[in-house]
N, C-alpha and C positions, 0 to 999 in steps of 0.2 A: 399400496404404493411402496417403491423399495425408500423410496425417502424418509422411511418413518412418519410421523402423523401428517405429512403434507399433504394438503386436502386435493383432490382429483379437482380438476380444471378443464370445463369444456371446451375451450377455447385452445388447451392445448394437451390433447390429449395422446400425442408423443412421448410427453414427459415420462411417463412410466417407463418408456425404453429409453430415453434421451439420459435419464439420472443413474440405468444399471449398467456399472461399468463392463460388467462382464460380458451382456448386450452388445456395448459399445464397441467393445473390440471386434467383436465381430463385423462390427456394419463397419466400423473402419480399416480391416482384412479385405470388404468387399468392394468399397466404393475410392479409395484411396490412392491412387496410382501413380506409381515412382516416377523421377524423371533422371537424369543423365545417366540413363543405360545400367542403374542400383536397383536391387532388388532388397529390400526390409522385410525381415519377417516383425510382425505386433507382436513382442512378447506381454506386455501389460499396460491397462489403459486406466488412470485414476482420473474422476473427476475432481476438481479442487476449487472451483466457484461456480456459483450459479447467481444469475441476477435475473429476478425476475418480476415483470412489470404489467401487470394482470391488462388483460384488452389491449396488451401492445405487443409486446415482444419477450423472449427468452432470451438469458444469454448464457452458455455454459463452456467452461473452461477445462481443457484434459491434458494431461500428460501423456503421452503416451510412450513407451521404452522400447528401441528399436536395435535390432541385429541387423549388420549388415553382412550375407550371407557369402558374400566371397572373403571378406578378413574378419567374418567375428567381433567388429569394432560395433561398441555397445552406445548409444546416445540418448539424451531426450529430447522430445522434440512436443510443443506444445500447440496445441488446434482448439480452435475455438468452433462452436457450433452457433448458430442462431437461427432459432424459431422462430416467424410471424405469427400472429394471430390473423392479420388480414390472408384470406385464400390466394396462393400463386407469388405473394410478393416476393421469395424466395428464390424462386427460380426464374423470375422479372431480372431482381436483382444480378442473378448469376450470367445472364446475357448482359448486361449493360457490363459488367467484369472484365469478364472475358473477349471484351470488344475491344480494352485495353491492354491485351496480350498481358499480365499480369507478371506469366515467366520472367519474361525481361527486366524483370524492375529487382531480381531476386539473386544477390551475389551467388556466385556458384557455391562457394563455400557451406551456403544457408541451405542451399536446394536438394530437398528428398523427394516428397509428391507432388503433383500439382498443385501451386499455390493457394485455388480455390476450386469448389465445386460441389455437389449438390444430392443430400441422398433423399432422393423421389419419397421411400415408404415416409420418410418423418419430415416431410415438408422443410429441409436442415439445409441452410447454406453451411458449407464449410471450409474455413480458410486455416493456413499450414504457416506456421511463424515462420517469417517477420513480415509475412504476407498480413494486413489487416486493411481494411477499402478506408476506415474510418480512423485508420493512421498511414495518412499516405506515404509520409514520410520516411516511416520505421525503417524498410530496407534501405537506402541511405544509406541512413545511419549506421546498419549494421555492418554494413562494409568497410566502417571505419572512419576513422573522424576525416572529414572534409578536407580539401589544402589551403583553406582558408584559414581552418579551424586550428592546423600545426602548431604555425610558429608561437600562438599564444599558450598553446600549452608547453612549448617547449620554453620559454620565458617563466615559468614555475622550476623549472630545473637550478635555475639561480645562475652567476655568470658563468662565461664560457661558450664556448660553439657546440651546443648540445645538438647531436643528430640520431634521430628517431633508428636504430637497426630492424626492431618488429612491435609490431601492433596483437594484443590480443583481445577481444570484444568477445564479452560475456554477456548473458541477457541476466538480469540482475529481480524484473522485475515483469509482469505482463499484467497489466487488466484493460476491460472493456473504454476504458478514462484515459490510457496512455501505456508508458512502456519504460524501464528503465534501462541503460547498457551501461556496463564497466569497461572503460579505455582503459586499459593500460599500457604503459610504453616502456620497453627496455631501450635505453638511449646509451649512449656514448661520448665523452667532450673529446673532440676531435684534438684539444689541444692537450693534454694530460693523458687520453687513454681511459679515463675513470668512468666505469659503468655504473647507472642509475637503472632504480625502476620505481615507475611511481603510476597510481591509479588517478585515473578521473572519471564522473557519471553524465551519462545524456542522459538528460531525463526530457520524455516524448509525448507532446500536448495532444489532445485535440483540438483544441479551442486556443487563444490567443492570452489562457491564461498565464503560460509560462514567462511572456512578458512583465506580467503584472508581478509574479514572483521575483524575477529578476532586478528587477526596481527597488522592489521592498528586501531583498538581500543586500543589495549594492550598499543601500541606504542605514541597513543596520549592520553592518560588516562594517561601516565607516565609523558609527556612532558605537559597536562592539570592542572592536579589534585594540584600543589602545586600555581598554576596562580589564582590573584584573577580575577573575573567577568565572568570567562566561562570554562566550562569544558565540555566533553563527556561521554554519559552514560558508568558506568563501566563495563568491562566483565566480565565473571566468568569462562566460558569452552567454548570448541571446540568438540564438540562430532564426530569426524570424522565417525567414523562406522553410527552415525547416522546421519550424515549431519546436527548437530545442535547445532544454536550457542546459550548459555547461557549465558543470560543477568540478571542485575542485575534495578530495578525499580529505575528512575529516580528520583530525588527529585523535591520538587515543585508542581508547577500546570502548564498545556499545556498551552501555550499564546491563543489559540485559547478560552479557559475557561475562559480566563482573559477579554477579549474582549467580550463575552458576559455576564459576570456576574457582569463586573467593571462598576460602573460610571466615574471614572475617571481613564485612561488605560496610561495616557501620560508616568507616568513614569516607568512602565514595558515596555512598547515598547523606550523608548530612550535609557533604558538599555540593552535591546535587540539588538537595532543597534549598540551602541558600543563594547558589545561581539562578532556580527558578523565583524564589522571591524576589532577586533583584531585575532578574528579567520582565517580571510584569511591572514592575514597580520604576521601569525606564521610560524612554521617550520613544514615539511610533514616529515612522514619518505622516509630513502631512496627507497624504494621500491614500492613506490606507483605511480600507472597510471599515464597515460597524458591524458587529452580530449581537443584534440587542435580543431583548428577551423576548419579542415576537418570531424572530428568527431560529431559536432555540425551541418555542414552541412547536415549530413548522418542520424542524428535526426531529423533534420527540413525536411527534404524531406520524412522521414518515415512517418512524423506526415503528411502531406501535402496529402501522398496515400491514409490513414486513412479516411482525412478527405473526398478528392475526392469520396470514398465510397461510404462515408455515405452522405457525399450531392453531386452528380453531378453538379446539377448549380450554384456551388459555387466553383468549381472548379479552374477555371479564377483568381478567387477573391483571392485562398489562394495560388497561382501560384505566384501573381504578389505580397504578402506581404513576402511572400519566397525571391523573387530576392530584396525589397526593404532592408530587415533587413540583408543578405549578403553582400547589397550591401556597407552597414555603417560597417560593422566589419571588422578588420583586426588581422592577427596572434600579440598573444602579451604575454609578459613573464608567463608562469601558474603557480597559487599560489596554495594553499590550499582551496579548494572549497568544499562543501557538495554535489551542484548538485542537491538536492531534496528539498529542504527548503520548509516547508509550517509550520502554526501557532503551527498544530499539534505535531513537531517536535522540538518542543523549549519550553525548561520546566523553569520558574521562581523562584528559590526559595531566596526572599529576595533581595540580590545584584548581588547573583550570577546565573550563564546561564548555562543551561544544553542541549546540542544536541545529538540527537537521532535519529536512524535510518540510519546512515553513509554507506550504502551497495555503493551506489554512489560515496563515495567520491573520489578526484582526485585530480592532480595540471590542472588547469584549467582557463579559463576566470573568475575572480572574482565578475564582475558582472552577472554573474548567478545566483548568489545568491539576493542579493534585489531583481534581478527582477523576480526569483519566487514568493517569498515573498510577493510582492508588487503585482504580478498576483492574487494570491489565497485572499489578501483583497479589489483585486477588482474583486469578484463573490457575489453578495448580497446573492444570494441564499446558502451560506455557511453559512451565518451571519444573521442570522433572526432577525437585528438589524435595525436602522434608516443607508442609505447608508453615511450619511453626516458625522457618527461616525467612519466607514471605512476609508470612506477617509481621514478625520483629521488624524484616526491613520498612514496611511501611507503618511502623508505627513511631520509628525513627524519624521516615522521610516526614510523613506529618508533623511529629514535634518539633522539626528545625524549621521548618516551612511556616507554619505559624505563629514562631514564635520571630519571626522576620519580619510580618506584614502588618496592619491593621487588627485589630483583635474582631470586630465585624466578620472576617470574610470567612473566620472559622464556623459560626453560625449557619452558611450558605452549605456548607460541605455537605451533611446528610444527603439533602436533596439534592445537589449535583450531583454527587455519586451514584441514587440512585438512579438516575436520570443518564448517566454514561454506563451503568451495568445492564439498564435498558435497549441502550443502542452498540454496546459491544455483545447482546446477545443474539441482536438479526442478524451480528457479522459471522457465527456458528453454523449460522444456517446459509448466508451468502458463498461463506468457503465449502459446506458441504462435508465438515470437521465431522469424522467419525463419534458417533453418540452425540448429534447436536441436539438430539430433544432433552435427553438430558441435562446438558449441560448449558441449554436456557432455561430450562425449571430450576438448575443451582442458584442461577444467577438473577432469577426473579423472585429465590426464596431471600437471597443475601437483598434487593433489595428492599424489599418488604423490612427487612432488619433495619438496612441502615433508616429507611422512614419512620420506623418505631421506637429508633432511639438505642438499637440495637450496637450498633457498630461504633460509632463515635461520640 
């Protein structure tokens, strides 16, 4: 298989063409077809996720890079594929589609080939961004924030008669779960003459949980925002009819920016550790989830299938880091946790900390958190840095971290860690990250370390 050791699947036995990009481009040259009167030539087609869900369905995510043959003007533009396992549902699907004219729903601006449609040899429906049936919404959105939606962004401008001149909508983010877009608006105060430009993010549900987010932003933006050293990005709206939540652009710079462009990073990361200590160590609203230890379990065994997949003989191996990292945790009071933390997610500005992307959050085991954090700066391949700069950082970020909280929760760390390098390695194989088999054997030898008392 071109996938490297992913084990052949009879149920989809596509995939062998479905995962070789080179393939790909071809059956996308053939099955593809322009629409307002453009002709695209496929110059390159990469795959960059696959999710895949044994006895149900495939889902795979491409980029593809396109010339447009009367001006040369070069784009990307990204398609998704999906594979049934059930015989025919693909092309069931593509008639119940196409019964809703789907064109129509698609700004012009967005529109290259038909928004969906169907390649017979690999049983493939195929849909053409911002086209997705499973994000109805998305075109919408991509045409630009709503006139509902204006005047409240333009209330972020601060006083004055702020009037929108142009809009530019970037797609920021696309998976099978949702979708992200970057508003940005060049304004002008009609009373001064003084131009602005300022960003904002849709971020595009499937499900109703972007409400749930929204609530628990509102709620700790209010309980945040007057705290010094850390706060949560702020919200703006809840677009229920369109399942979309409106965010307001962070301040600062991503920690992850900081780390590769600082020489000296020590002290944005010790102030990062201690806004994360005070952030678990605050108040949740009443309403928010629990992710107790059986819940974590039911993660770790998901990640553990995942991985089983995608490497069979390594199966053993992530079986028995499974039972060691259960085997060290036990139920224990749940705080305030983020549950996703990576560098990306934590904005620097000055003294104060900003977190982003909260759709996870929960009361939960608090150390989930470092030991995300501390997983994702130990992947070099994220960090095109010298490793030895990584690890000082997190050896920082740990020693300000713990030395903030309870002396207990450093104890838990091993075993969370391992337990997050476990589930940030199905995500190598989810993206499709060049040399993923590798680099889940790195990250299943690191941890076997941290289990053995290796690392911390």
């Amino acid at each position: 298989m071109s996938v490297g050791s992913f084990a052949a699947d009879p149920a989809f036995p596509q995939l062998k063409i479905a995962t070789n990009p080179g393939l790909m481009k071809q059956t996308f040259r053939t099955h593809l077809r322009p629409v307002g009167g453009k002709v695209y030539d496929i110059q390159d087609c990469r795959l960059i996720r696959l999710r895949y869900r044994q006895d149900s369905r495939c889902f795979l995510l491409y980029t593809l890079r396109l010339v447009e043959r009367d001006t040369d003007r070069e784009r990307d533009v990204q398609v998704t594929g999906i594979i049934y396992a059930q015989k025919n549902k693909a092309e069931q699907t593509l008639r119940k589609l196409k019964a809703t004219d789907p064109r129509q729903e698609i700004p012009d601006g967005w529109l290259t080939f038909e928004p969906v449609s169907f390649v017979p040899e690999l049983e493939m429906l195929v849909q053409v961004f911002p086209y997705d049936h499973r994000l109805p919404t998305l075109p919408h959105l991509a045409a630009g924030p709503p006139p509902e939606l204006e005047p409240l962004l333009l209330a972020r401008f601060g006083p004055g008669d702020w009037r929108v001149e142009a809009w530019n909508i970037e797609p920021v983010r696309y998976r099978d779960q949702g979708a992200v877009l970057r508003y940005t608006a060049k304004a002008r105060n009609a009373a001064t003459g003084r131009r602005r430009e300022k960003s904002f993010y849709a971020k595009v549900y499937r499900h109703e949980k972007g409400e749930q987010t929204y609530q628990t932003l509102c709620a700790l933006w209010r309980r945040t925002s007057t705290r010094e050293g850390f706060s949560v990005v702020r919200p703006v709206a809840y677009l229920s009819e369109l399942r979309a939540l409106i965010l307001e652009e962070a301040p600062g710079r991503p920690l992850d920016d900081i780390l590769l462009r600082e020489s000296d990073t020590t002290g944005a990361v010790r102030r990062v550790a201690k806004a994360l200590a005070a952030f678990n160590q605050g108040d949740a609203p009443e309403t928010t989830q629990r992710h107790l230890l059986a819940d974590e379990v039911t993660v770790l065994e998901r990640a553990g299938r995942v991985l089983g997949q995608a490497c069979p003989h390594l199966r053993l191996e992530v079986e028995s880091i499974i039972e060691g990292v259960l085997g060290g945790l036990q139920e224990v009071p749940p705080v305030p946790t983020h549950r996703h933390l990576s560098p990306d997610h934590i904005f620097v500005d000055g003294d104060r900390t900003t977190f982003i992307d909260l759709d996870f959050f929960a009361k939960a085991d608090p150390v989930l958190d470092p030991a995300h954090l501390l997983a994702r700066l130990a992947m070099p391949a994220l960090f095109p840095i010298r490793p030895e700069r990584t690890h000082a950082a997190a050896r920082e970020f740990a020693e300000e971290y713990f030395a903030h909280v309870p002396g207990a929760w450093q104890d838990r760390l091993p075993f969370h860690y391992a337990g997050t390098l476990l589930k940030a390695a199905q995500g190598f194989f989810r993206r499709q990250a060049p040399g993923w088999p590798d680099r889940i054997a790195t990250l299943l030898e690191e941890a076997r370390a941290s289990l053995a008392g290796r690392v911390w």
